[in-house]
C-alpha positions as CSV (number, residue, x, y, z in Angstrom):
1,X,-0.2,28.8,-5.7
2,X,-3.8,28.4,-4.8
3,X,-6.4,26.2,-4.1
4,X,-9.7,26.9,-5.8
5,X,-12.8,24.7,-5.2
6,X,-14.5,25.2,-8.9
7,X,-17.7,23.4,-9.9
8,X,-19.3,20.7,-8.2
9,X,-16.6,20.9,-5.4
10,X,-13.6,19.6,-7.0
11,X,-10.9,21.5,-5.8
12,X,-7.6,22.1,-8.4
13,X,-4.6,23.9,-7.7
14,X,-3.8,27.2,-9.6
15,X,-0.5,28.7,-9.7
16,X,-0.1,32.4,-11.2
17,X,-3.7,31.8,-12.9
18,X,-3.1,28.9,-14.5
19,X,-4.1,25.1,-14.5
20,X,-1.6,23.5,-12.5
21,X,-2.3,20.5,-15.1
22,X,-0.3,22.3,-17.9
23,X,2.8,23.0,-16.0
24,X,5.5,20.5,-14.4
25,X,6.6,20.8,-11.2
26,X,5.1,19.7,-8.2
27,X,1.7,20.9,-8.5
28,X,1.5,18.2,-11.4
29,X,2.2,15.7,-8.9
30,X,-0.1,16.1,-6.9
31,X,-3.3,14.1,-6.7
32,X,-6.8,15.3,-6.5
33,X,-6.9,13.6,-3.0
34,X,-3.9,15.6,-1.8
35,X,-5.0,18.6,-3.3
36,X,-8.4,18.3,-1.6
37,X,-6.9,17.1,2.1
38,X,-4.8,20.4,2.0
39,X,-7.7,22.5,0.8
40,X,-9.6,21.1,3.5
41,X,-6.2,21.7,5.8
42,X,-6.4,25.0,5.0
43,X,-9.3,26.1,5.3
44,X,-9.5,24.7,9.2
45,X,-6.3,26.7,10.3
46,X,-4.5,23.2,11.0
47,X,-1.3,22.4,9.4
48,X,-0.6,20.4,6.2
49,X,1.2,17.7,7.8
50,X,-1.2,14.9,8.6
51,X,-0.8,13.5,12.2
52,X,-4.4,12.5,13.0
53,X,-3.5,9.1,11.7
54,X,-0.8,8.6,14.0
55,X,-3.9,8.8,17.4
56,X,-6.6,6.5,14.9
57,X,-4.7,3.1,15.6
58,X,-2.0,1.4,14.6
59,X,0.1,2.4,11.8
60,X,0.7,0.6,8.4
61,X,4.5,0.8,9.5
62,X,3.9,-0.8,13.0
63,X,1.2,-3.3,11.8
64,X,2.8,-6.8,11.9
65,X,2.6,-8.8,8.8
66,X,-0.5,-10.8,7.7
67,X,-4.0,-11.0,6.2
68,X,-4.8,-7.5,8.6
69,X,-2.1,-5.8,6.4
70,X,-3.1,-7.3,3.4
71,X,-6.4,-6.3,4.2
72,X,-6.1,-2.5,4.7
73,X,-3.5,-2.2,2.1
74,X,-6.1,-3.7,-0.4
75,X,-8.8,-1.2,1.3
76,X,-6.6,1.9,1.1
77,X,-7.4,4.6,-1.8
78,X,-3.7,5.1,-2.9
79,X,-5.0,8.3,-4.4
80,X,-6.0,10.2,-1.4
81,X,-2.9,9.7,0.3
82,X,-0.1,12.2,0.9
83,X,3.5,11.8,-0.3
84,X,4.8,10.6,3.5
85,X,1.7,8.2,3.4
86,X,2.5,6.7,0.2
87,X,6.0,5.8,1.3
88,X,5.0,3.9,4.8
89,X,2.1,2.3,2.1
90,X,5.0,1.4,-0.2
91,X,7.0,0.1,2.4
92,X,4.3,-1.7,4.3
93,X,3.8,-3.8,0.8
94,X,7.2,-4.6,0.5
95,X,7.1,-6.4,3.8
96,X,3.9,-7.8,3.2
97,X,5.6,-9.3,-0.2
98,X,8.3,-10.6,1.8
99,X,6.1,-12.3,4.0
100,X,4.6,-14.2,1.5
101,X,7.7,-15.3,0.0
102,X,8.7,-16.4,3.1
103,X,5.8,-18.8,3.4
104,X,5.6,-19.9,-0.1
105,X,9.4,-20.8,0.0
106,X,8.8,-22.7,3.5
107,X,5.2,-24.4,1.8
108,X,7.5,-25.9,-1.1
109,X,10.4,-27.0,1.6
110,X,7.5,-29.0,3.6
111,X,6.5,-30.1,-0.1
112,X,10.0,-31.2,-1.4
113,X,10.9,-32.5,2.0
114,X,7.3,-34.6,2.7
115,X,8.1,-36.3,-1.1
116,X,11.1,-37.4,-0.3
117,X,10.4,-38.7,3.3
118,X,7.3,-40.5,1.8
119,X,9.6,-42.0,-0.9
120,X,11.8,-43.3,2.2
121,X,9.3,-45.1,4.2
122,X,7.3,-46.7,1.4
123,X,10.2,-47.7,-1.0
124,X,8.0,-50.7,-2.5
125,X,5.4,-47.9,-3.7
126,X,7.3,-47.3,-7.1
127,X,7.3,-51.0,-8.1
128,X,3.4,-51.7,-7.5
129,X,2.8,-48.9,-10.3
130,X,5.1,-50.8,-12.4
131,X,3.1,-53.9,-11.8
């Protein structure tokens, strides 16, 4: 396999002298994005694994839940991001959806709860509407 940058900079993997795009496999997989971070890996000398993120800031696995999350999940191109970052992005999301849920389900149990308390201290409220 090799990385090729062709016209205008767009880089594409080529295995054996062919388009990675016609074969299956994991080259297939791949995402321009990926394809161009280990291009760009490469041709610095570092390593393919990406652990720059880790010394940037927090993490999307160690960022607590709430609008920040939401916020740099929403901001994050899922196309430029490696197979291991994808999976803490997946997971982050899921946590994120729970979080919600959680708050919906305790909006609607300070909904159900506040109609019924309301029900109990004005019980005369029903019969004026009849009236």
């Amino acid at each position: 396999m090799t990385l090729d940058r062709g016209a205008g900079g767009r880089v594409s993997a080529v295995r054996d002298g062919a388009a990675a795009g016609g074969d299956s496999g994991l080259l297939k997989a791949m995402s321009p994005g990926v394809v161009d971070y280990l291009f760009r890996q490469l041709v610095a000398g570092r390593p393919a694994a990406d652990v720059q993120w880790e010394s940037e800031g927090i993490s999307l696995e160690a960022q607590p839940e709430g609008p920040e999350l939401a916020r740099r999940l929403s901001e994050t191109d899922i196309e430029a991001l490696t197979p291991d970052e994808l999976f803490h992005y997946v997971r982050a999301a899921q946590r994120l959806v729970s979080w919600a849920e959680d708050l919906r389900q305790s909006a609607v149990g300070r909904y159900c709860h506040s109609g019924a308390e309301g029900r109990r201290q004005d019980p005369g409220r029903e019969t004026r509407r009849e009236n």
